[in-house]
C-alpha positions in Angstrom: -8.2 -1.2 56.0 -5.5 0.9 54.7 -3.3 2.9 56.7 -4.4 5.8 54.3 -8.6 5.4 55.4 -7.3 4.7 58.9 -5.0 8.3 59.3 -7.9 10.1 57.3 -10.9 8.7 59.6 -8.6 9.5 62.8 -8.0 13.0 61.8 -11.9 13.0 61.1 -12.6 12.5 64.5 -10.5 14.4 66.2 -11.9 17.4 64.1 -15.7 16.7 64.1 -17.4 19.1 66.1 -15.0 22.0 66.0 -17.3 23.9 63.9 -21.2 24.0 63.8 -22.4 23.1 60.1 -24.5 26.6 59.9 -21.2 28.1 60.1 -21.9 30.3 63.3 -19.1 30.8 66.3 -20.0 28.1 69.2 -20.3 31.2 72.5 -17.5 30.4 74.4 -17.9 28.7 77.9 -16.0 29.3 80.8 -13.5 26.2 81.7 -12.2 24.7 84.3 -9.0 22.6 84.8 -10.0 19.2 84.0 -6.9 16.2 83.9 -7.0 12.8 84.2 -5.2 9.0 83.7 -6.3 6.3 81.6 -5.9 2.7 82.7 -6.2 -0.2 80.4 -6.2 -3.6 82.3 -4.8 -1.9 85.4 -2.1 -0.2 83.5 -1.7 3.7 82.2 -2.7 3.4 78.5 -0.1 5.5 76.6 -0.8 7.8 73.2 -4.1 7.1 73.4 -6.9 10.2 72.1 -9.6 11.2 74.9 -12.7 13.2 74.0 -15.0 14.7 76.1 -17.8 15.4 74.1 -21.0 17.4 75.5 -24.2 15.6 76.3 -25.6 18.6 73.9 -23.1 17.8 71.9 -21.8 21.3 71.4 -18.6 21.2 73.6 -15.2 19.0 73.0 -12.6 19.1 75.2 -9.4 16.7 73.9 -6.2 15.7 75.0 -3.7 12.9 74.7 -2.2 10.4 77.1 1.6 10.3 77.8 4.0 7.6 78.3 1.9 7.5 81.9 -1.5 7.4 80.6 -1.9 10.7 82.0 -4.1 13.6 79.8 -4.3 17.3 80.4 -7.5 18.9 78.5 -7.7 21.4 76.1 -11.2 22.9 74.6 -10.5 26.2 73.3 -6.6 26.8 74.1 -4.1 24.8 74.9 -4.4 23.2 78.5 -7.5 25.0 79.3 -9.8 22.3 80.4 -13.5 22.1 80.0 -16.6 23.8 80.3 -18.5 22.1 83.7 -20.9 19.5 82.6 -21.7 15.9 82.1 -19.3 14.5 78.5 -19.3 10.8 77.3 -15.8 10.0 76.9 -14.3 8.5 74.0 -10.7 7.0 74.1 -8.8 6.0 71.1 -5.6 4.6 70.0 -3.4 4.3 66.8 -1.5 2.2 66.0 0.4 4.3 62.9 3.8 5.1 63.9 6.1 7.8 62.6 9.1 5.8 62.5 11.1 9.2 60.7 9.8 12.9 60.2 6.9 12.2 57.9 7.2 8.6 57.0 4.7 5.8 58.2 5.4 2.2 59.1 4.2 -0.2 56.9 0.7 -1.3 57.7 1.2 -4.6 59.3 0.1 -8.0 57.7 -4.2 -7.9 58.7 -3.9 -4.2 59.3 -3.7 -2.3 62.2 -5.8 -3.7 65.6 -6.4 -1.5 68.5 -4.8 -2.6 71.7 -8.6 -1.5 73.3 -12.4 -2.3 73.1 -13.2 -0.4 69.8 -16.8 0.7 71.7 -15.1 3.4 74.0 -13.4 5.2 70.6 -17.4 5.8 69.8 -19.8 8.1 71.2 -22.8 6.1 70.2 -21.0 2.8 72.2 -18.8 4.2 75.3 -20.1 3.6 78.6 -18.2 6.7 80.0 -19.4 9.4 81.7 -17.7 12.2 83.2 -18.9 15.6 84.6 -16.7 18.4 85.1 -18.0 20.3 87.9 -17.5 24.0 88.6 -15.7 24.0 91.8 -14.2 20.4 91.9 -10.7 19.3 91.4 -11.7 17.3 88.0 -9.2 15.2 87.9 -10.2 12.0 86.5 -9.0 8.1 86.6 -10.8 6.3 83.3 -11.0 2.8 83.9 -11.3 0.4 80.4 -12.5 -3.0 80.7 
């Protein structure tokens, strides 16, 4: 794969579902804090993407793990957390790095390889399940095998 297809399918993802494809404003839920950690073979799994995605498929909360593993997420605002509900969880990591303002490193000899089981970066495959509850603390450790 090119490092092109790779950057263009993860900025894809991490818009698909922001907008209904009739072009009508998704109603806006009420959210509550929702955080969280992602482990990776018993250790915090660092810049990785996490997406809660609805089981109806109309809600996606994001955020992004720190040097930590730890997320904070966001579905309509910055930091807001999620609707209450049951998501599957996808978790994804690239492996592009900025090594200067605007300029990749070269796409290494085979291409890039996530560090992770490539089933939890897909809704259809990951085994995760999550609900954010209304009056919960919702604040989450995800587990990768």
């Amino acid at each position: 794969m090119t490092r092109t297809f790779i950057t263009l399918l993860f900025a894809f993802s991490l818009t698909l579902g922001c907008s209904k494809s009739d072009n009508t404003q998704v109603e806006k839920q009420p959210t509550k804090p929702a955080r969280g950690i992602v482990k990776y073979k018993d250790k915090p799994l660092a810049n990785a993407s996490v997406v809660f995605i609805s089981l109806d498929n109309k809600v996606r909360a994001t955020g992004r793990t720190d040097n930590v593993g730890s997320f904070v997420l966001s579905t309509y605002g910055t930091e807001d957390g999620a609707p209450p509900g049951r998501y599957k969880v996808t978790v994804a990591v690239s492996n592009i790095v900025e090594v200067e303002p605007g300029v990749l490193a070269p796409e290494p000899e085979g291409g890039f390889k996530s560090p992770i089981p490539l089933k939890y970066s897909n809704p259809s495959t990951t085994d995760i399940l999550i609900e954010v509850t209304e009056g919960g603390k919702n604040d989450f450790t995800i587990t990768l095998n």
